[in-house]
ZAKOLKOL-577323 format. One line per field, with one value per residue: residue number from 1; residue in three letters; x, y, z of N, C-alpha, C, O, CB in turn. Coordinates in pm, 1 decimal, decimal comma, m for minus. Each point is the difference from the previous one (the first is absolute). Glycine has a CB too. Example, Ala and Ser with C-alpha at 12.3 -4.5 7.8 and 13.67 -1.06 7.14 Angstrom:
BEGIN
n	(1:2);
res	(ALA:SER);
nu	(1319,0:154,2);
nv	(m569,0:222,3);
nw	(780,0:m196,6);
cau	(m89,0:82,0);
cav	(119,0:119,0);
caw	(0,0:6,0);
cu	(90,0:m77,0);
cv	(120,0:109,0);
cw	(0,0:73,0);
ou	(103,6:50,9);
ov	(m1,9:110,8);
ow	(66,5:16,9);
cbu	(m292,8:67,5);
cbv	(m115,4:m173,6);
cbw	(58,1:m231,4);
//
This chain:
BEGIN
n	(1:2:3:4:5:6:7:8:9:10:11:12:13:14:15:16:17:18:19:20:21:22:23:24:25:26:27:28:29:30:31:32:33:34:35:36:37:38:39:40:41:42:43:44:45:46:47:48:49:50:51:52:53:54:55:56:57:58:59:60:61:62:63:64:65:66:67:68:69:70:71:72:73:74:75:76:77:78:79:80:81:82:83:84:85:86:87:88:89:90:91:92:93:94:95:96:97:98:99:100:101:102:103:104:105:106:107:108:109:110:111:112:113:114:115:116:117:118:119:120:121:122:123:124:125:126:127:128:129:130:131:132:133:134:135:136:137:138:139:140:141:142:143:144:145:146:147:148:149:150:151:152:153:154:155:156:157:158:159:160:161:162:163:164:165:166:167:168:169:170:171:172:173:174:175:176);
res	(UNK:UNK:UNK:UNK:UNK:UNK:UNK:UNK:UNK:UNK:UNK:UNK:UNK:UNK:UNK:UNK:UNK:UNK:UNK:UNK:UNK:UNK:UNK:UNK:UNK:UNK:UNK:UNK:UNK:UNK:UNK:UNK:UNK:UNK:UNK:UNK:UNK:UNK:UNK:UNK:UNK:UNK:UNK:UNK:UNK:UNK:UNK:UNK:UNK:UNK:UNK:UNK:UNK:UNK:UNK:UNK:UNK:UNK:UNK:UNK:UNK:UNK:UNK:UNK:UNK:UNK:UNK:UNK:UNK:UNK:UNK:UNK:UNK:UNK:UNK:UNK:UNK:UNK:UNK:UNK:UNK:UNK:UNK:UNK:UNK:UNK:UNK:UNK:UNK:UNK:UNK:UNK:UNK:UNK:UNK:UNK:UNK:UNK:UNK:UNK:UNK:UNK:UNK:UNK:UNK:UNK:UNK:UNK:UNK:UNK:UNK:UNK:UNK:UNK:UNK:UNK:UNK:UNK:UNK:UNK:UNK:UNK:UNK:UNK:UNK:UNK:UNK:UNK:UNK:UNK:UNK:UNK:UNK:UNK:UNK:UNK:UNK:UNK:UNK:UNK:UNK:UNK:UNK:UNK:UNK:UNK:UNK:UNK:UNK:UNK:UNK:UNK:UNK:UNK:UNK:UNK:UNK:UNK:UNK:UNK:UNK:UNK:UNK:UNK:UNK:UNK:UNK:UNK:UNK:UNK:UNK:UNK:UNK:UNK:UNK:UNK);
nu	(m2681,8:m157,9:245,1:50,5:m263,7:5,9:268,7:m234,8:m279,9:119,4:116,0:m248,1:m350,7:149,6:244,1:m42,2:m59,2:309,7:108,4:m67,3:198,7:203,8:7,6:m52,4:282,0:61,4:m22,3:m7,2:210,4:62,1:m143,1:202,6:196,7:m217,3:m146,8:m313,5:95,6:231,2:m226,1:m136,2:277,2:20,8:m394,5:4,2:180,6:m154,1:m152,2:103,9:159,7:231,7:147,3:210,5:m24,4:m69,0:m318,0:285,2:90,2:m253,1:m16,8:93,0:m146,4:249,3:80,3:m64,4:237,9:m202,5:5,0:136,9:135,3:m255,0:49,2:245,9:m115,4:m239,2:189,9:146,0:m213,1:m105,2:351,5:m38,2:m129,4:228,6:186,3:m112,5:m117,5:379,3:128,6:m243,6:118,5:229,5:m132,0:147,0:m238,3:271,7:10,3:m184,3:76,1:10,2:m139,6:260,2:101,2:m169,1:148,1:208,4:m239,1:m110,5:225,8:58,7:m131,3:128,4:371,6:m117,8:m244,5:239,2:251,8:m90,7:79,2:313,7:34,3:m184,9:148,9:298,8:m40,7:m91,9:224,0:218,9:m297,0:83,3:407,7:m53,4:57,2:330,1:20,1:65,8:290,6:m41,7:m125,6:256,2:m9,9:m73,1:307,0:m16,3:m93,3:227,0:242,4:9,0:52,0:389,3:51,7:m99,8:151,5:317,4:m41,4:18,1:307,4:184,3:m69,4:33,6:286,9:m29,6:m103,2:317,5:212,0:m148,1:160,5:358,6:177,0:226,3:128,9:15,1:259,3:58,2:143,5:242,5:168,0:269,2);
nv	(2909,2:m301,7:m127,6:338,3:78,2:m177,2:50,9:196,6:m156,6:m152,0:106,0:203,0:m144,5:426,4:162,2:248,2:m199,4:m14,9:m391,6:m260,5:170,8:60,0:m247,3:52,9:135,0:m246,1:m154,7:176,4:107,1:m346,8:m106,8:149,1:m293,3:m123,7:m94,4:87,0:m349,4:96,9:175,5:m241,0:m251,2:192,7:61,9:m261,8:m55,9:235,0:m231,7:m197,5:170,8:4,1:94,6:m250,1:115,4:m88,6:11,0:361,8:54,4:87,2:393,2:130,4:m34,5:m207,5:182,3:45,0:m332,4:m208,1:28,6:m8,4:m218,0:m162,3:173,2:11,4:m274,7:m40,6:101,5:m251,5:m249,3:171,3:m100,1:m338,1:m15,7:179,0:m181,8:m165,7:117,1:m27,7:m172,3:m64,7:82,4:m118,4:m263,2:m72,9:m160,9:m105,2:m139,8:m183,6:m150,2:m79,0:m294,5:1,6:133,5:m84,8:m217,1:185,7:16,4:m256,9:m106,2:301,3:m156,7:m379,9:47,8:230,9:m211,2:m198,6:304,6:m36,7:m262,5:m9,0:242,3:m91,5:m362,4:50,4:232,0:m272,1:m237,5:348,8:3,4:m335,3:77,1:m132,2:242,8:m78,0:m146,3:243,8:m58,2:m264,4:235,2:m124,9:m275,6:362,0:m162,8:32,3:307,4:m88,6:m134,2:187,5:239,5:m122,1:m50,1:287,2:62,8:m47,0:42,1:281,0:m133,6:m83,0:256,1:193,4:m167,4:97,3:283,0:57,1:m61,8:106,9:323,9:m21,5:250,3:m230,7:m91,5:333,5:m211,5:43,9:122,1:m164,7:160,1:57,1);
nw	(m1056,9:39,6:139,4:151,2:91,1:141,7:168,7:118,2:3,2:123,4:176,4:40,2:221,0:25,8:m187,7:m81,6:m284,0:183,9:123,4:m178,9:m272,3:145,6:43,2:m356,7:46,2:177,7:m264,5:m207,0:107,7:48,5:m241,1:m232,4:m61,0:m51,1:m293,1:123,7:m19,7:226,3:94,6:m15,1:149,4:234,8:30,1:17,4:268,4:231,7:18,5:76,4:302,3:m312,2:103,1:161,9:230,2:147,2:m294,3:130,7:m282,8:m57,7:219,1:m260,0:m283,3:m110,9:1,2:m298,8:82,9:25,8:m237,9:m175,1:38,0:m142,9:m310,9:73,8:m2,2:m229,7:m153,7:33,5:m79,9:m258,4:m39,8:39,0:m219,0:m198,3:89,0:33,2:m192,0:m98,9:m21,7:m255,9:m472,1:m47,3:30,4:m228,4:34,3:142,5:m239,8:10,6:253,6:m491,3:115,1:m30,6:213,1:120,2:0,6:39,2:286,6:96,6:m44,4:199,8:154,8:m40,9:164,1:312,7:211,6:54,2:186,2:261,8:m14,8:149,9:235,7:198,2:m11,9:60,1:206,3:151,7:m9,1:115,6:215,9:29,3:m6,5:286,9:46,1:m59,9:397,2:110,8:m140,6:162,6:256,6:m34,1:310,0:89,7:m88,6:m213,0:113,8:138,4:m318,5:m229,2:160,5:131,2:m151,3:m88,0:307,7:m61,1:m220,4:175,3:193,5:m188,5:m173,3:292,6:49,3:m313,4:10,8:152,7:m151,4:m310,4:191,3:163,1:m255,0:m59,3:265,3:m121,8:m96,9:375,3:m70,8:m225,0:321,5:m215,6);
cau	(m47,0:m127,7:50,1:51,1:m128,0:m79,5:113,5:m12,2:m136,3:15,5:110,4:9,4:m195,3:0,8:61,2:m106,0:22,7:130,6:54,5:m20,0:107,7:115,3:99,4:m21,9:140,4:125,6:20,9:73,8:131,8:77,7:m54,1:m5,1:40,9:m32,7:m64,3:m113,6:m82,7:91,2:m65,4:m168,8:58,7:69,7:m130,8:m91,7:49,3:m29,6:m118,5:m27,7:92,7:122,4:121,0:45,9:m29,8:m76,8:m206,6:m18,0:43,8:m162,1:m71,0:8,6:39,8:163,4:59,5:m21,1:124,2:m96,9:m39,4:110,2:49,0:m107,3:5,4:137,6:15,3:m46,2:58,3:100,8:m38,8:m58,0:101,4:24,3:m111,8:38,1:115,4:m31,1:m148,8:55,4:142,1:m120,6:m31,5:106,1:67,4:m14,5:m51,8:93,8:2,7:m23,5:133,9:m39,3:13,9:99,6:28,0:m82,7:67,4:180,1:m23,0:m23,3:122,8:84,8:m101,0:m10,8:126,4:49,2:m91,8:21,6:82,2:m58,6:m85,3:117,6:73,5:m88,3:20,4:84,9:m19,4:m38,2:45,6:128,1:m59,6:m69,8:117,9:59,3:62,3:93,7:2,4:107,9:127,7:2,7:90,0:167,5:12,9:28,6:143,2:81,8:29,9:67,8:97,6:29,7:m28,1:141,2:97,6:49,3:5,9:136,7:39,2:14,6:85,3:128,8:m8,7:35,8:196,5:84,1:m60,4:79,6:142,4:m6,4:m35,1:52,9:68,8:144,3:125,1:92,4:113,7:48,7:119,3:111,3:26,9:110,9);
cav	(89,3:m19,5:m137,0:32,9:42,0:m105,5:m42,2:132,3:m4,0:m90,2:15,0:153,2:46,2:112,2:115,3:117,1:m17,2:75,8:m40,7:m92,1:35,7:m33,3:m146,4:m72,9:68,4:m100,0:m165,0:m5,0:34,3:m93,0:m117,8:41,7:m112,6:m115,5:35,8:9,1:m153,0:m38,4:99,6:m8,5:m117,2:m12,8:54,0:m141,6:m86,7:122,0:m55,0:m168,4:m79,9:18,4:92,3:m30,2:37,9:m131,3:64,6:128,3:72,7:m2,8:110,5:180,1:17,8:2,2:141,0:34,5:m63,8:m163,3:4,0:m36,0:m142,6:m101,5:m69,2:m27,3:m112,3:m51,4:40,0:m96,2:m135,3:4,7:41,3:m143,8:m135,4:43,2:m112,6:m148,4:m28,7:m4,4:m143,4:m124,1:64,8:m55,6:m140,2:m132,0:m168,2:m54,6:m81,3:m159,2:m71,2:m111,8:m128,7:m4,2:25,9:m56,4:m98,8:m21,6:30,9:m106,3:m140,6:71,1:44,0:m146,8:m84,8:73,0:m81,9:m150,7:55,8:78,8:m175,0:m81,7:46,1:21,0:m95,0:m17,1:86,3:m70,6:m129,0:3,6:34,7:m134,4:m81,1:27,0:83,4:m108,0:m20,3:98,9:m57,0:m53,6:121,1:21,1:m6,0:124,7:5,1:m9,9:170,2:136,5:m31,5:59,7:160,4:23,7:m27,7:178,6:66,0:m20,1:30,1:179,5:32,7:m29,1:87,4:160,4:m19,1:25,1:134,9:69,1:15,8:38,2:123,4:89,4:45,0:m51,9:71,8:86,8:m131,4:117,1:125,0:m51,4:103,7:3,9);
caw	(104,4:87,6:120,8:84,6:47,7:102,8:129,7:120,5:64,4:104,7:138,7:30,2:m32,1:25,6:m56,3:m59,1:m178,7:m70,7:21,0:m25,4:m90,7:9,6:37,3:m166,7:m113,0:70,3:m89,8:m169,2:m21,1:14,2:m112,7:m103,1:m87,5:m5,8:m35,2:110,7:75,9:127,2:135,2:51,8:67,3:140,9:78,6:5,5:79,5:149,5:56,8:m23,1:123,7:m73,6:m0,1:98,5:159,3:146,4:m68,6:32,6:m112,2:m82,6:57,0:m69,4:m141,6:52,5:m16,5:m146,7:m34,9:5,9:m108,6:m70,8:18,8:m16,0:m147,3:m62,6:4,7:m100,9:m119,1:m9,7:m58,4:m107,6:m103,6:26,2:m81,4:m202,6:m29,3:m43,8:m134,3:m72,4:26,5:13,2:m104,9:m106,7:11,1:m142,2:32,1:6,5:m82,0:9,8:31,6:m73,5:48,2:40,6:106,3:103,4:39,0:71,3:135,0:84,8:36,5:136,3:161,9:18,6:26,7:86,6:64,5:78,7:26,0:175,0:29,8:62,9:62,7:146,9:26,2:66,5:142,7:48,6:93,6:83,2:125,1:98,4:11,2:166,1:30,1:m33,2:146,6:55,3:81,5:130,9:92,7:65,0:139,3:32,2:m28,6:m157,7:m24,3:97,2:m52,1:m94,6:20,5:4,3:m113,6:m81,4:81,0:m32,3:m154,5:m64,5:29,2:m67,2:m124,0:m3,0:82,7:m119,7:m72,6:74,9:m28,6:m171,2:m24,3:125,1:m94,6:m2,6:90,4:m102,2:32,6:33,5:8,1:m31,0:11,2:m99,0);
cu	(m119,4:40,1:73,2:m81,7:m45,3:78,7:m50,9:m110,9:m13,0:58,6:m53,6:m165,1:57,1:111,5:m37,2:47,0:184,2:138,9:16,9:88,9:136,8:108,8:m46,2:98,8:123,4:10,6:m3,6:76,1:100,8:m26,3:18,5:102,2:m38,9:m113,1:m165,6:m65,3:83,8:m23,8:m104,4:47,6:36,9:m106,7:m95,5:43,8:m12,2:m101,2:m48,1:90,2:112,5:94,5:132,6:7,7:m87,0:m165,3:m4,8:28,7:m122,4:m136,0:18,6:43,2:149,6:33,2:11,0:152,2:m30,6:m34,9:44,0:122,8:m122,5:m38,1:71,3:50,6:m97,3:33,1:120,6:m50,7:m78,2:122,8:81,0:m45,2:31,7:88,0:m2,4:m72,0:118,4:102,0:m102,6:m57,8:105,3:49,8:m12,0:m30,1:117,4:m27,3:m6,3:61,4:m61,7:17,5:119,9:124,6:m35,6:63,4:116,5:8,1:m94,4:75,8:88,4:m41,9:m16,4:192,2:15,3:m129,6:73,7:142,0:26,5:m8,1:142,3:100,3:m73,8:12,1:141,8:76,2:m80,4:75,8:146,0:m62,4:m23,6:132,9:11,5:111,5:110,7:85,8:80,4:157,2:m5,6:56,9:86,7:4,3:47,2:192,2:91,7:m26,3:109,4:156,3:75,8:23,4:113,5:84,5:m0,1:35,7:162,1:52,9:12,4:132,6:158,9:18,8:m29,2:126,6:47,2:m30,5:129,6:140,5:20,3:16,2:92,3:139,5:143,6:132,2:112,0:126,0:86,1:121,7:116,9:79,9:176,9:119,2);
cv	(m63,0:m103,7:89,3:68,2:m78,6:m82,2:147,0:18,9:m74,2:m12,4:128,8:56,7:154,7:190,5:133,2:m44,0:32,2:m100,8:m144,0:24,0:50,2:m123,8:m50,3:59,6:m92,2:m171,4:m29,7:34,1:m130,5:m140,0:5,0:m98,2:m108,6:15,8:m29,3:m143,1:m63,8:87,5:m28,9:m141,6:26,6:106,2:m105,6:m110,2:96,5:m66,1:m105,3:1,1:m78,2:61,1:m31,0:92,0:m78,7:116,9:148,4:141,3:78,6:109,1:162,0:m13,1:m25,3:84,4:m25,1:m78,5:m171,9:m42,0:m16,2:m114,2:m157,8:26,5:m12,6:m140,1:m77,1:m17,9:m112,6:m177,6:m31,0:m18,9:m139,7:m97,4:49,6:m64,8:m94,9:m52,6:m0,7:m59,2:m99,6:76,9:m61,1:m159,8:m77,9:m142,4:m43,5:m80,1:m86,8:m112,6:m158,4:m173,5:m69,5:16,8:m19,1:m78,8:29,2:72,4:m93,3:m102,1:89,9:m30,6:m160,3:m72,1:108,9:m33,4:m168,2:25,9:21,8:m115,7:m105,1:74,0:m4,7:m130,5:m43,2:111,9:m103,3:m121,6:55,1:53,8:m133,6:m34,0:16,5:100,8:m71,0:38,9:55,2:m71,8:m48,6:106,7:m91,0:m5,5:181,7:14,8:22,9:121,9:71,6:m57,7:98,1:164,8:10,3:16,3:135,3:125,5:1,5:6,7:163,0:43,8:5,7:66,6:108,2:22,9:10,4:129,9:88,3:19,8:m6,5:185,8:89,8:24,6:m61,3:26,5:105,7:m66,9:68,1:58,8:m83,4:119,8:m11,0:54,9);
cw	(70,7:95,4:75,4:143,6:105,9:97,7:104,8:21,3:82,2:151,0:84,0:m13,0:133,4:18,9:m89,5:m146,5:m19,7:57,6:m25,4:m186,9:m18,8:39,1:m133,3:m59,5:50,0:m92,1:m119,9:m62,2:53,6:m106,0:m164,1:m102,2:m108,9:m77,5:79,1:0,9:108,7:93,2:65,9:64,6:116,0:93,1:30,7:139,4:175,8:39,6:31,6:115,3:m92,0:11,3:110,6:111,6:95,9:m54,7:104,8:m72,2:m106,7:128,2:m46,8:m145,5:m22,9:m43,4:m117,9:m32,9:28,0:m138,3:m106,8:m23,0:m11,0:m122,5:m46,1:m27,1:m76,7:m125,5:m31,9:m30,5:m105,7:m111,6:m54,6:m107,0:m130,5:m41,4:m40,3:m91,2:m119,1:m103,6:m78,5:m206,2:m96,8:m20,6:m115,0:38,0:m30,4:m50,3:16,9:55,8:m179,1:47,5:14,6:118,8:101,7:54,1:42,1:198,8:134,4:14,3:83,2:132,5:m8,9:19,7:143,8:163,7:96,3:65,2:156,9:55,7:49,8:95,1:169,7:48,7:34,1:113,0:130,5:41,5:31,5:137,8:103,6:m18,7:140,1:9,3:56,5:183,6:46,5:23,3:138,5:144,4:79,9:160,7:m5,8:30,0:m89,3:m21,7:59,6:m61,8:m161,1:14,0:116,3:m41,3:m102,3:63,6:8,4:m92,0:1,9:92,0:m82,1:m102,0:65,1:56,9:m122,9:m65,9:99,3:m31,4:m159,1:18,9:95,2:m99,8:43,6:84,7:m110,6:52,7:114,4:m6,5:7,1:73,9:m25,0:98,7);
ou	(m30,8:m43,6:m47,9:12,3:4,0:m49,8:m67,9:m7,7:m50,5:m48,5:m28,4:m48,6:104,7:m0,5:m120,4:101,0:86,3:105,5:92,8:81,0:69,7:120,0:112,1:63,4:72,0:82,7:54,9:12,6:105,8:76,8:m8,3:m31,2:44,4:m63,6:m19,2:m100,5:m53,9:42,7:m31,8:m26,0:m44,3:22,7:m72,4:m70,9:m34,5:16,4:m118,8:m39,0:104,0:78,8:95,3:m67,3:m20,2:m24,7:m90,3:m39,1:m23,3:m120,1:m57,3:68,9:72,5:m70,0:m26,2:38,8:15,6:58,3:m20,7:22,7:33,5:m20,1:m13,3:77,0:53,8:m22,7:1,3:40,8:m13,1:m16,3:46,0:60,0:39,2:m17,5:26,2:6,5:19,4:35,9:23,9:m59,8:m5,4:72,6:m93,1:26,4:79,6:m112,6:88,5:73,8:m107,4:89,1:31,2:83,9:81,7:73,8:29,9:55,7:21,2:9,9:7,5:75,4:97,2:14,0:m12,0:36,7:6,0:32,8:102,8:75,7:16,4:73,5:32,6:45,3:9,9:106,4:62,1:14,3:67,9:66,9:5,6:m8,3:m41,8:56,0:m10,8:8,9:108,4:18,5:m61,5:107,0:m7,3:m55,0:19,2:79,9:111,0:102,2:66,5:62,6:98,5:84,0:6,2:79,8:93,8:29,9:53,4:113,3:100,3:93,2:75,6:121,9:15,7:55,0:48,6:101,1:110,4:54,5:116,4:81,9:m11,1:39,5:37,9:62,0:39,1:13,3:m5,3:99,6:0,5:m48,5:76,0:113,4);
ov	(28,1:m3,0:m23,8:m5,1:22,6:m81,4:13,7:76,8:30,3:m46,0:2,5:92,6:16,4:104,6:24,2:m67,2:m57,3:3,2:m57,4:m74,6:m12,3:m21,6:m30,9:m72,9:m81,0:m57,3:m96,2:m29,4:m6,3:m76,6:m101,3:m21,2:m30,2:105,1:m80,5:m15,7:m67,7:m24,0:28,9:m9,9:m81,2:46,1:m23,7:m35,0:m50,7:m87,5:m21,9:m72,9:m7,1:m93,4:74,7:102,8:m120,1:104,2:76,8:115,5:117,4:14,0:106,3:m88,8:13,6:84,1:m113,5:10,7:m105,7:m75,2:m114,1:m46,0:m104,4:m103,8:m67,5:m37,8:m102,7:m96,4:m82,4:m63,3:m115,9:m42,4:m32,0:m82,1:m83,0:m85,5:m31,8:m111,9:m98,3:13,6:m25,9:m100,5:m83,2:m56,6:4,8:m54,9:57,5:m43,2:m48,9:m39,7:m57,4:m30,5:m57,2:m81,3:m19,0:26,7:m36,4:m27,2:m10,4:m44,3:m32,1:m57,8:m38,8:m113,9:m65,1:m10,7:m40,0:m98,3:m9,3:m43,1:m58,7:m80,0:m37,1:1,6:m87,7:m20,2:m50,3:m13,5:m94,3:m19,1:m1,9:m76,0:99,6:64,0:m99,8:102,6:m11,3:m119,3:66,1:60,8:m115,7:98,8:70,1:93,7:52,9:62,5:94,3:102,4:71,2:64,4:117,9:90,7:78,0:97,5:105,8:47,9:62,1:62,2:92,7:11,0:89,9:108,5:109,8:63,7:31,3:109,7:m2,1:50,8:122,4:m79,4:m26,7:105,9:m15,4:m65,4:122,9:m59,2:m96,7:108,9:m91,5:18,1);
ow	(115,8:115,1:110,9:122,3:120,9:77,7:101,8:95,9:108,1:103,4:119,8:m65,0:62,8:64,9:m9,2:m20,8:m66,5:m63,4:56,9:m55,0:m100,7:m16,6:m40,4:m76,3:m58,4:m71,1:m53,6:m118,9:m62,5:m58,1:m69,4:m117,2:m110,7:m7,4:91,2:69,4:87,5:112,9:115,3:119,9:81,3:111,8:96,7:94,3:106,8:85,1:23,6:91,2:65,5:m15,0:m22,4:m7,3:18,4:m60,7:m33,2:16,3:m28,9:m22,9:23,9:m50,2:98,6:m56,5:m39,6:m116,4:m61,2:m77,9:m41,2:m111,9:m56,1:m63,1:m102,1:m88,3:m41,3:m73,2:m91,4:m97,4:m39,4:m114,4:m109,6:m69,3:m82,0:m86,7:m116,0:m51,0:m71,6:m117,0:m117,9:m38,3:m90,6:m81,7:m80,4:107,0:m74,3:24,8:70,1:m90,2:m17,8:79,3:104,5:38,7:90,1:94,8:113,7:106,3:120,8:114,5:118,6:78,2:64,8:44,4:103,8:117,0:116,3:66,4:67,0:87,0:106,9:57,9:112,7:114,5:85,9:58,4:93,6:121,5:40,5:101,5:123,0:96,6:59,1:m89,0:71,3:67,4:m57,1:24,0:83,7:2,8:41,3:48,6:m99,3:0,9:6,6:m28,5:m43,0:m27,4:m19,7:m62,9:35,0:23,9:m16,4:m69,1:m33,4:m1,0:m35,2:m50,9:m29,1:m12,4:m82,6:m18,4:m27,4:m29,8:m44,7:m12,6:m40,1:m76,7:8,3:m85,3:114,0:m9,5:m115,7:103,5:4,8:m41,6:76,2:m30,6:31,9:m44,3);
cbu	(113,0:m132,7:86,7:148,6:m54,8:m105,9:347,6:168,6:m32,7:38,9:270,2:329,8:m368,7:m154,8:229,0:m118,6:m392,8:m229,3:m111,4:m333,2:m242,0:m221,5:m109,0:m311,3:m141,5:m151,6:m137,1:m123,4:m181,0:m61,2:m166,9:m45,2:22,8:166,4:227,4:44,2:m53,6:131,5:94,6:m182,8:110,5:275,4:87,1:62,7:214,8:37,0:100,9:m2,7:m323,9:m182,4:m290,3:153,9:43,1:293,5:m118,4:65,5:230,5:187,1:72,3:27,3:m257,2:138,0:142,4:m211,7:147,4:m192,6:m56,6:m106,9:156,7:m57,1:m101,2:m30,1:52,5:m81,6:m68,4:87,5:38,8:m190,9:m15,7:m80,9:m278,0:m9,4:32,9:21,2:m305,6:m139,2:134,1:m62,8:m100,8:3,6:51,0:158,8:m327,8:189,0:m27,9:m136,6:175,2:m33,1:m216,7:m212,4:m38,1:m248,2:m140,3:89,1:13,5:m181,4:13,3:m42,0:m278,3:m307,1:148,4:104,3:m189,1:m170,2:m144,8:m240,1:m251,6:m88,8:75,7:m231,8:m204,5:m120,9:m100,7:m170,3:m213,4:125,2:m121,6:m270,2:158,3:m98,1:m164,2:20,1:m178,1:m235,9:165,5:m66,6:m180,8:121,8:62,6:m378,9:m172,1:m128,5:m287,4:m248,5:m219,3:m198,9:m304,7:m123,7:m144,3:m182,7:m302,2:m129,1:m244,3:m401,9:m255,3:m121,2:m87,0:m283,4:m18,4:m87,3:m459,9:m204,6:m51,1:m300,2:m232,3:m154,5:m197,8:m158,4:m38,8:m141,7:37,7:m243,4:m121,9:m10,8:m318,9:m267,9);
cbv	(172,9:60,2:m221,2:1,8:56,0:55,7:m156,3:45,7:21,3:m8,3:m95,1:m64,5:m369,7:m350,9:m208,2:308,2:187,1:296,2:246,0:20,2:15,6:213,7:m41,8:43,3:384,0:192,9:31,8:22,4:280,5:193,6:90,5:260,7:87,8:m184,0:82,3:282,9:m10,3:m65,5:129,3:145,3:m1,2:m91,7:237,5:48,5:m91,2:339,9:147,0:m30,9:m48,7:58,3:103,4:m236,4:327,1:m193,3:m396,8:m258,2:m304,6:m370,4:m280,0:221,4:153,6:m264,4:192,5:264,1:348,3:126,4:193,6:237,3:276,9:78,5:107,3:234,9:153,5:148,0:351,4:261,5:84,0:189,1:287,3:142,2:29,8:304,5:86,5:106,8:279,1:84,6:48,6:61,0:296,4:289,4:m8,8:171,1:m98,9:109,1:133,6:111,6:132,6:230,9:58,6:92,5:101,8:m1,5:m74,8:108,6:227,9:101,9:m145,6:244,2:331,5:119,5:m47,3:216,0:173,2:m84,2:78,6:255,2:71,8:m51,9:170,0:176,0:82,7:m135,4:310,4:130,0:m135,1:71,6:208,7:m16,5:m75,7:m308,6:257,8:m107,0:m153,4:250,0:82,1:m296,9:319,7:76,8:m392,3:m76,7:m144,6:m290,5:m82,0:m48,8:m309,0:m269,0:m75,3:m138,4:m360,3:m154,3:m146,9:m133,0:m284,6:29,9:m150,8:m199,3:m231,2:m38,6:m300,0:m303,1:m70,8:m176,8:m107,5:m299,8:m197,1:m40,1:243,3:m103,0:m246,2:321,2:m243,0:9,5:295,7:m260,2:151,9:32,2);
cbw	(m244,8:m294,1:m242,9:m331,5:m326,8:m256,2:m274,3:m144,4:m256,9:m306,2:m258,1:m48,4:m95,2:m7,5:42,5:217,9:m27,3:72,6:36,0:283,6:75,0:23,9:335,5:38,8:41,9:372,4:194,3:101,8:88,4:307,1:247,0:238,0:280,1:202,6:m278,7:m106,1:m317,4:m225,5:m211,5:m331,8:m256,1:m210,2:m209,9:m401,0:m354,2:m144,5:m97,1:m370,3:136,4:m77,6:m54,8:m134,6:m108,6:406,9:9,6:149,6:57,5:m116,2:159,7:281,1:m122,4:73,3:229,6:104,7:134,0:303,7:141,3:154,8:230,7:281,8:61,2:198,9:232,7:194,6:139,3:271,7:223,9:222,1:236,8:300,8:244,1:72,0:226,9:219,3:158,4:252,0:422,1:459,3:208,8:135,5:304,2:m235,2:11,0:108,9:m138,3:m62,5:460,9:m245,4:m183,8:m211,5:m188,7:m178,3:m234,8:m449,0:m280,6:m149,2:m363,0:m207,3:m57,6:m233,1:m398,0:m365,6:m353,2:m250,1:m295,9:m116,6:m364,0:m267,1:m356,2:m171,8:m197,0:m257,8:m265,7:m216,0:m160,1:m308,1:m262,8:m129,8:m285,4:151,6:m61,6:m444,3:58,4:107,1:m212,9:m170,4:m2,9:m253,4:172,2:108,4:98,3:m84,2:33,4:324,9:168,6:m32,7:m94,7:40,4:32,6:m74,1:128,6:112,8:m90,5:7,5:199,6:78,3:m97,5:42,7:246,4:m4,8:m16,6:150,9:276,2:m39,0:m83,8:375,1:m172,7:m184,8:307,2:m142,8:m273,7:136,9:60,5:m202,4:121,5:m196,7);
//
């Protein structure tokens, strides 16, 4: 009640006692959830300009739902950090890597190391190999020729296609 108090003293200077207590019920009926240091926190952060919005916001007391949500929200990352403490608590040490192991693991990472090293080197000299010499180009004749010739060719295979697929003389008529 007293932080709430001193919010509404603040915002609400020249109100009367009775109305300064009734808006205190208003907000401790909405606040009544929480517990009272997350109240005094989002009274605290109020005053500071914390809370988000733009600073014309911070010209009036907030609303009792405002309010409420801004400690709601403390509550929750207080609920955040317990977890992780909690997690971070239970946790187990992980077991010794031994010398043994060590080394095998280092010879791994030292071959897979000289592994990169040669690959990349031979990445590298197929990059400097030349570049292997194009085919010789072709007069404009010898193209246009050839590109007759399959031109006549398709012809000649779609004429035959034709008479592969044209249907059979029927025999004819014998007449008796």
């Amino acid at each position: 009640m007293e932080h709430v108090a001193r919010l509404l003293g603040r915002y609400l200077a020249g109100k009367t006692e009775d109305d300064l207590a009734i808006r205190a019920e208003t907000y401790l009926d909405a606040l009544d959830d929480l517990p009272a240091w997350t109240i005094r926190e989002g009274i605290r952060r109020w005053f500071k300009g914390k809370c988000g919005g733009t600073p014309k916001d911070y010209d009036f007391a907030p609303s009792e739902a405002r309010l409420h949500g801004v400690a709601e929200g403390i509550v929750r990352a207080t609920q955040g950090q317990a977890i992780c403490f909690r997690r971070l608590l239970a946790a187990e040490a992980e077991p010794e890597i031994s010398d043994a192991d060590r080394a095998r693991q280092a010879a791994e990472l030292q071959a897979l190391a000289i592994g990169l090293r040669s690959a990349e080197a031979d990445r590298v000299a197929q990059a400097r190999r030349p570049a292997q010499a194009m085919p010789p180009t072709r007069d404009r004749a010898s193209v246009a020729a050839e590109l007759e010739q399959r031109r006549a060719r398709r012809e000649a295979d779609a004429a035959q296609s034709e008479l592969d697929l044209a249907p059979a003389q029927p025999p004819a008529a014998v007449e008796a």
